[in-house]
C-alpha positions in Angstrom: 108.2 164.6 87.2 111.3 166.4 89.4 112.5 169.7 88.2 115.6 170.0 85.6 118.8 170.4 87.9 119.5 174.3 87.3 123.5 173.3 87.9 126.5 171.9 85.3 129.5 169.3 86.4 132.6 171.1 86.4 133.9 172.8 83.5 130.5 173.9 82.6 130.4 170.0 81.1 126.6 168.8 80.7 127.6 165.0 80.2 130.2 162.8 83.6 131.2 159.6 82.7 132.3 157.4 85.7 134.2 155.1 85.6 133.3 152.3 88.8 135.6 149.1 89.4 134.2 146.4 91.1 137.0 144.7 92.8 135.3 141.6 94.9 136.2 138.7 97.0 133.8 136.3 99.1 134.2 135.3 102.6 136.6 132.3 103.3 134.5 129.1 102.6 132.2 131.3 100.4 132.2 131.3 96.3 130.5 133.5 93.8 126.9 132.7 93.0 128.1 132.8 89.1 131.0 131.6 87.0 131.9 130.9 83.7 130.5 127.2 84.1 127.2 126.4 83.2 126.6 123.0 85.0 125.7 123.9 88.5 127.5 121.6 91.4 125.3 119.7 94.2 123.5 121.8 96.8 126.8 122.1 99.6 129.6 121.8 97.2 132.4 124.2 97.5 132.9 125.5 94.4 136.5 125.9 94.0 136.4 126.9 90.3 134.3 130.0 91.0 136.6 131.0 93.7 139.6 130.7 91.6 138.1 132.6 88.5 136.8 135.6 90.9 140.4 135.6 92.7 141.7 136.7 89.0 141.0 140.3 89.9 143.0 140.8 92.8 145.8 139.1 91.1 146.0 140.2 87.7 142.9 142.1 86.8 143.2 145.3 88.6 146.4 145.9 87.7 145.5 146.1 84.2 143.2 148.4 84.7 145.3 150.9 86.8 147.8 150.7 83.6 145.1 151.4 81.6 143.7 154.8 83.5 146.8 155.8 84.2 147.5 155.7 80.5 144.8 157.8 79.8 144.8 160.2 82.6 141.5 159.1 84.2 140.6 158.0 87.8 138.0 156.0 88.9 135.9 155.3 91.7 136.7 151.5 93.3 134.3 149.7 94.9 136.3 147.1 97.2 135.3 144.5 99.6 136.8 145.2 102.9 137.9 141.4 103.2 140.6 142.3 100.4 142.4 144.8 102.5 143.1 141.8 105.3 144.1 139.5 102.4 146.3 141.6 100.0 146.8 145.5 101.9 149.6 146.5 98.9 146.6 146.1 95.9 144.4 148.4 97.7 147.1 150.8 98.8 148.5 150.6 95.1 144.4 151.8 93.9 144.9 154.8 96.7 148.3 155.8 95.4 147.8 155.8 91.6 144.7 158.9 92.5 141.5 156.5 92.6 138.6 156.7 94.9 138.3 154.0 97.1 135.1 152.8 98.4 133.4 150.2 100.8 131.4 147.2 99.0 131.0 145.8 102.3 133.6 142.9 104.1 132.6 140.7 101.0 130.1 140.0 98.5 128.3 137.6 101.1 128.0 140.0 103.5 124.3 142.1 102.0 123.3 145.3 104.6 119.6 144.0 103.6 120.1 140.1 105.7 122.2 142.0 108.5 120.0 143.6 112.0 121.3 146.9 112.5 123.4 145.7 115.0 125.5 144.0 112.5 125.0 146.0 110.2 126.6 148.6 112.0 129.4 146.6 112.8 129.8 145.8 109.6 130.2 149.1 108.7 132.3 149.9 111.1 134.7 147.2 110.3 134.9 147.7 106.8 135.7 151.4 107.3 138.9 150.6 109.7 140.4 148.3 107.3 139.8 150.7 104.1 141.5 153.6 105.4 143.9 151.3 107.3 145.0 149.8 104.0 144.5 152.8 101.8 145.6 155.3 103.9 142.6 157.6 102.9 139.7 158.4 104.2 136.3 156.2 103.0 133.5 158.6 102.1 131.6 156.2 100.1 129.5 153.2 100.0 127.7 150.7 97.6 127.1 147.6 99.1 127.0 144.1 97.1 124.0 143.9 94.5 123.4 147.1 95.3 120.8 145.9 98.2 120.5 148.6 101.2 118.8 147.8 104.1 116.5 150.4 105.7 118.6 151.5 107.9 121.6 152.1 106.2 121.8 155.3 104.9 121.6 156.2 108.5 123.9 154.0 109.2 126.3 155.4 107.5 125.5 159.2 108.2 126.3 157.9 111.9 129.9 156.7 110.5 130.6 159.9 108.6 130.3 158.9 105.1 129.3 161.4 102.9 127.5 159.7 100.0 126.3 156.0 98.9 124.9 154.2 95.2 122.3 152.1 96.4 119.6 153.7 94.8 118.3 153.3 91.3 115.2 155.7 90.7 116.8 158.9 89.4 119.1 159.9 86.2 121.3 162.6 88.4 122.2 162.5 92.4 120.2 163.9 95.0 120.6 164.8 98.6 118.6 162.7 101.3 118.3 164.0 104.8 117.8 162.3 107.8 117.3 163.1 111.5 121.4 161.6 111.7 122.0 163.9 108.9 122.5 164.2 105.2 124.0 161.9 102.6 124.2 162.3 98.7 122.6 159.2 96.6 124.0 159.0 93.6 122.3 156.6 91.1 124.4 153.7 89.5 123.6 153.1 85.8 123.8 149.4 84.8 123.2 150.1 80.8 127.5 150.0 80.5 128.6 147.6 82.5 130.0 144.7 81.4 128.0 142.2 84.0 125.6 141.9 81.5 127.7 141.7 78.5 129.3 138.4 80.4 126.3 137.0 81.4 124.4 136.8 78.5 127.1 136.2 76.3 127.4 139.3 74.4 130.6 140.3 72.6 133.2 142.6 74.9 133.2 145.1 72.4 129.7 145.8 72.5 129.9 147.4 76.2 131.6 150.2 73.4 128.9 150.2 71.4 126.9 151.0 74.2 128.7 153.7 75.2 129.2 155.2 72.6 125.7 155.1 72.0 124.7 156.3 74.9 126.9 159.5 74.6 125.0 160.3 71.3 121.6 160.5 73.2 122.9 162.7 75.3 124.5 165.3 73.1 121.4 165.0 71.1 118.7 165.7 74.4 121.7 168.3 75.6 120.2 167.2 78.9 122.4 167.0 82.5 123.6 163.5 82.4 125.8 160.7 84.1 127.1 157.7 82.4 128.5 155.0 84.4 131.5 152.7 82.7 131.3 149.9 85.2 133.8 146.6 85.0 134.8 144.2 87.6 138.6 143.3 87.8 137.9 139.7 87.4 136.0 139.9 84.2 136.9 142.6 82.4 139.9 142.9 84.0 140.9 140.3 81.5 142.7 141.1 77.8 139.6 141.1 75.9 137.4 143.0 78.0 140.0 145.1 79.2 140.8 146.1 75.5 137.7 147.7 74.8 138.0 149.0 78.4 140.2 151.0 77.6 138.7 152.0 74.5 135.6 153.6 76.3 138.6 155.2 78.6 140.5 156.8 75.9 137.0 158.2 74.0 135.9 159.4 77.4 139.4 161.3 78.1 139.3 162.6 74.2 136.0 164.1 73.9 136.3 167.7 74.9 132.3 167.6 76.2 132.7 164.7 78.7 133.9 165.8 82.5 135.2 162.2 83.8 134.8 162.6 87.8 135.0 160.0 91.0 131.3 159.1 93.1 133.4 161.0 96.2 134.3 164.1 93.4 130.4 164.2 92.5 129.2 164.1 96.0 131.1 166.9 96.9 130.2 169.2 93.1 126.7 168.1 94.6 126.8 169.5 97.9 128.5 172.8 96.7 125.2 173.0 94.6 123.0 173.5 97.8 120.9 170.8 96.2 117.5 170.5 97.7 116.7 167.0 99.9 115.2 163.6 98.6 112.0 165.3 98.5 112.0 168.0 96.0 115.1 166.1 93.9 116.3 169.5 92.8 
């Protein structure tokens, strides 16, 4: 059992909602491993209906999100596949300009640090880096790569290319500092209990991603305990009219409530740092 972090998020707030965007693509001649269709194709067919339906985000569904934070006042932290910035620059610029964080989900959804040597891998970092700040004319200071799947190495590996934190870990309620011989970096956990991944995949209503986050604030005014909630959507599902609708509903209760301090991964690393927070081994 770790110690109780003897810190607040800004504003004296006990309770940060995040609000993550997962805008994705897949390498040319590559589709998404799920869809809306239930009837798998043959083993080696491309499936074009897939592509089309994940393609939705860059087009349409990100942009209806923007409107909808910017509505509200709120920015959030967007996780974007590198591979976008070659194929549509202006959407990621567009994410950079309206005062959201953006971060590296590697060149594509295909591309997983955890099947790459660290050769690769650092390439692949590398390359994804250039055509971030390239396109959003910021600098990248985050990572979270596709399914969340680190390899060993790359928390060094991205020490070595000056990022400051990453979200590939999943065995702590709060962020914590790791330090290497490279370095430090902050980790800073991703909850998966409001994100509506699992609201499409197993068929749940959109509106009870709401529900859930509404529910989850409740536990944490009652324990009055140092808390993070992450609101995650990705632009090509929830991007959509329905899911976007309720959305926004979890945006406007977030930017309402008077307890809640809404904050960027980037904005939390750094409130982290400032802490002097202790390394991965005494996790505050």
């Amino acid at each position: 059992m770790t110690k109780p972090a003897s810190w607040l998020w800004p504003g004296s707030k006990r309770t940060a909602v995040v609000f993550n965007v997962c805008l994705e693509a897949w390498s040319d001649g590559k589709a998404p491993g799920i869809s809306p269709m239930g009837n798998p194709l043959p083993p080696g067919v491309l499936d074009t209906m897939a592509i089309s339906w994940a393609a939705y985000g860059v087009k349409r569904g990100i942009y209806r999100l923007l409107d909808c934070f910017r509505q509200h006042g709120a920015a959030a932290s967007v996780m974007v596949n590198a591979v976008i910035a070659e194929r549509a620059p202006e959407t990621i610029r567009a994410i950079a300009d309206a005062g959201h964080e953006v971060l590296s989900h590697s060149y594509a959804m295909d591309v997983i640090p955890a099947l790459l040597s660290s050769d690769e891998e650092r390439k692949n970092i590398a390359r994804c880096t250039a055509l971030l700040e390239k396109a959003s004319g910021r600098r990248i200071e985050g990572w979270l790569s596709p399914r969340g799947t680190s390899s060993a190495a790359t928390p060094r590996l991205l020490i070595e290319a000056g990022y400051r934190w990453y979200g590939d870990v999943f065995d702590d309620d709060l962020p914590y500092v790791r330090t290497f011989d490279e370095g430090e970096i902050v980790a800073i956990p991703l909850g998966t209990d409001v994100n509506d991944m699992q609201f499409m995949k197993y068929g749940n209503a959109p509106k009870t991603m709401l529900e859930s986050f509404h529910e989850n604030i409740a536990i944490a005014r009652e324990k009055s305990e140092l808390s993070i909630i992450d609101v995650t959507c990705h632009a090509h599902i929830f991007g959509r009219p329905r899911g976007a609708y309720y959305y926004e509903k979890i945006v406007d209760a977030a930017a309402r409530d008077p307890d809640i301090w809404i904050g960027t991964r980037a904005q939390i690393a750094h409130h982290v740092l400032a802490q002097g927070a202790s390394n991965d081994a005494a996790r505050f």
